[in-house]
C-alpha positions in Angstrom: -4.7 12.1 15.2 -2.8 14.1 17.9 0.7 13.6 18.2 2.7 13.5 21.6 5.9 15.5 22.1 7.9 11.7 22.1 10.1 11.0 19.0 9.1 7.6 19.3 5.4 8.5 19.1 5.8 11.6 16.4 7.3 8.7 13.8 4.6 6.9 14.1 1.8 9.9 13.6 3.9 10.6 10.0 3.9 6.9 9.3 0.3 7.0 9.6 0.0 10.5 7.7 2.0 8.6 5.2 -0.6 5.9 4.7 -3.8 8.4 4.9 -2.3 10.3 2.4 -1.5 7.6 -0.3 -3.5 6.3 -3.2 -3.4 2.8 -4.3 -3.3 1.8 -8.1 -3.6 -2.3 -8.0 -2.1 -4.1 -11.1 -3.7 -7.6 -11.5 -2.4 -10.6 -13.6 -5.0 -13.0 -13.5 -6.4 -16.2 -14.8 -10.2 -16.5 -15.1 -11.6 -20.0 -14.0 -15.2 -20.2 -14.1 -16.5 -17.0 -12.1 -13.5 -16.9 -9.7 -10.1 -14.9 -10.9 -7.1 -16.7 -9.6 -4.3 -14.0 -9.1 -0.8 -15.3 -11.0 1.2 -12.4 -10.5 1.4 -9.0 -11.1 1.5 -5.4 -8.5 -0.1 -3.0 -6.2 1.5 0.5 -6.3 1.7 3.2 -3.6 2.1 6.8 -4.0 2.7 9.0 -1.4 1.2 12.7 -1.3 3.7 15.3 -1.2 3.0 16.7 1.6 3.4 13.9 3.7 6.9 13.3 1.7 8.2 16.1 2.7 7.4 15.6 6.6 8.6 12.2 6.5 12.0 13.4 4.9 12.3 16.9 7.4 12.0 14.9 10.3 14.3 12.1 9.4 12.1 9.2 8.7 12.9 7.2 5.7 9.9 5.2 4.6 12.2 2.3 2.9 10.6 -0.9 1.0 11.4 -4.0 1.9 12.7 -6.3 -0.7 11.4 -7.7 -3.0 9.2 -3.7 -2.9 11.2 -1.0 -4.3 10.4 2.8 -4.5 11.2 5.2 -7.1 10.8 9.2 -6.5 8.2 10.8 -8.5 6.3 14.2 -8.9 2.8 15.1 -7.7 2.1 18.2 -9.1 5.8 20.0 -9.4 6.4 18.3 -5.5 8.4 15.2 -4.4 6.3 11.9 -4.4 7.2 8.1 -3.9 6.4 5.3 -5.7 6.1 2.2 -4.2 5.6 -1.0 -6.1 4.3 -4.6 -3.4 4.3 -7.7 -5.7 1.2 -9.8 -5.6 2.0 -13.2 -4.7 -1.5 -14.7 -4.7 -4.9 -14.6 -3.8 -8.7 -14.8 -5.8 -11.4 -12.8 -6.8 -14.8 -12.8 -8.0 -15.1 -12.0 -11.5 -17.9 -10.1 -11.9 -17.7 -8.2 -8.4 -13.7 -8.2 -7.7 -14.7 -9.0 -4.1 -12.1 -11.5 -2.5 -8.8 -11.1 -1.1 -5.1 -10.3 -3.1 -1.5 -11.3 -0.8 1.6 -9.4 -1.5 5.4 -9.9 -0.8 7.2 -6.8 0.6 6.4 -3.9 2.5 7.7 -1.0 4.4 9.9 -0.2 7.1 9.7 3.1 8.4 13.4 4.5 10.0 14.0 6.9 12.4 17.3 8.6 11.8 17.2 10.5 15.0 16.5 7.7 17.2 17.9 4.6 15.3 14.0 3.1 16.4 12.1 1.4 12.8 8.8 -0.1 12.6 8.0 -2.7 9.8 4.8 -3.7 8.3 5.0 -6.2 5.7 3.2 -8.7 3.5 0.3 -6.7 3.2 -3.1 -8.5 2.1 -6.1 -6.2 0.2 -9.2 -7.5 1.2 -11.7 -6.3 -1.1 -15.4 -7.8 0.9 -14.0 -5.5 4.2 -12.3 -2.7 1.7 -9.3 -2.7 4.2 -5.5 -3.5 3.5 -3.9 -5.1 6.0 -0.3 -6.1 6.8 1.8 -8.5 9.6 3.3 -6.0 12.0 6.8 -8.0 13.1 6.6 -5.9 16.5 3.4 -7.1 17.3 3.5 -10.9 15.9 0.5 -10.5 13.9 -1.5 -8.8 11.6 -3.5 -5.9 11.8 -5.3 -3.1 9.3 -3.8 -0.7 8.0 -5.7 1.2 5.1 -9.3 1.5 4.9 -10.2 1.7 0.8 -12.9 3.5 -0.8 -13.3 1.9 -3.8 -16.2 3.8 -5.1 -15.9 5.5 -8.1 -12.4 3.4 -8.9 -12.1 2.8 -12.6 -11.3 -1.1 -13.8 -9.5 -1.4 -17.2 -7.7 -3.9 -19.4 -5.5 -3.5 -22.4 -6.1 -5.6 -25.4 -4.1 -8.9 -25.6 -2.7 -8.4 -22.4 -2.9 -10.4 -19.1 -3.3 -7.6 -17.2 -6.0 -6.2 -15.2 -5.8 -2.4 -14.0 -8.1 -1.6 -11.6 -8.0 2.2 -9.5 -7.3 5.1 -8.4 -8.6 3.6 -5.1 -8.1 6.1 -2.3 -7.2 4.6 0.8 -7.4 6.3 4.6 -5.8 4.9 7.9 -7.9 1.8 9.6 
């Protein structure tokens, strides 16, 4: 992706970087009924890479979540990470392939400190048939992908007497 000279344009090339760079871990709560999983609850997390962090943060974009998400700072290898957590308000999946589609509540708004400018994306749906995650843009009045997912080689694991589903790492690049 080249990015133009504009401010306006530049936050939104390390928006994108931010998404490219970020790894999806998707926490399920889920009641089985017959082969289809209905989701009751639980999270999809974000990390961000380092890297992309730090460019974000030096050129004074603020990547903040929008309630109900919330971040926390982490480490990636000694460097600053974030950590975002996007509650899962719904959706189903097939049991025995996980293909179907999971809603969340949330999202992110990216600021730009130099120019005052943000852009929101928000309520951000994983569809797991297309392997994309995608989100309503408010700017645009509709929705529109965001993350392509690679879910090969992704690990799915439970915990014993818990509800819970854990299924990733699932790397994810920009749609």
């Amino acid at each position: 992706m080249s990015l133009s000279s504009s401010l306006g344009r530049r936050s939104l090339g390390f928006a994108a970087a931010l998404l490219v760079l970020a790894v999806a871990f998707l926490g399920l709560s889920a009641i089985a009924q017959a082969d289809t999983l209905k989701l009751a609850g639980g999270y999809t997390q974000l990390t961000t890479a380092p890297a992309t962090t730090k460019a974000l943060v030096a050129n004074r974009i603020l990547p903040l979540p929008l309630f109900p998400s919330w971040v926390v700072p982490t480490q990636e290898n000694g460097q600053l990470a974030l950590r975002y957590r996007f509650y899962i308000t719904g959706g189903q999946l097939d049991a025995a392939t996980l293909e179907g589609e999971i809603y969340h509540s949330g999202g992110l708004r990216f600021a730009n400190l130099k120019n005052g400018k943000s852009l929101a994306v928000r309520d951000f749906t994983i569809d797991t048939v297309n392997d994309q995650l995608t989100a309503y843009l408010p700017a645009l009045g509709g929705r529109a992908p965001i993350l392509n997912l690679d879910p090969n080689g992704y690990k799915v694991s439970t915990t014993p007497g818990s509800p819970y589903t854990k299924v990733g790492p699932v790397p994810a690049t920009l749609s």
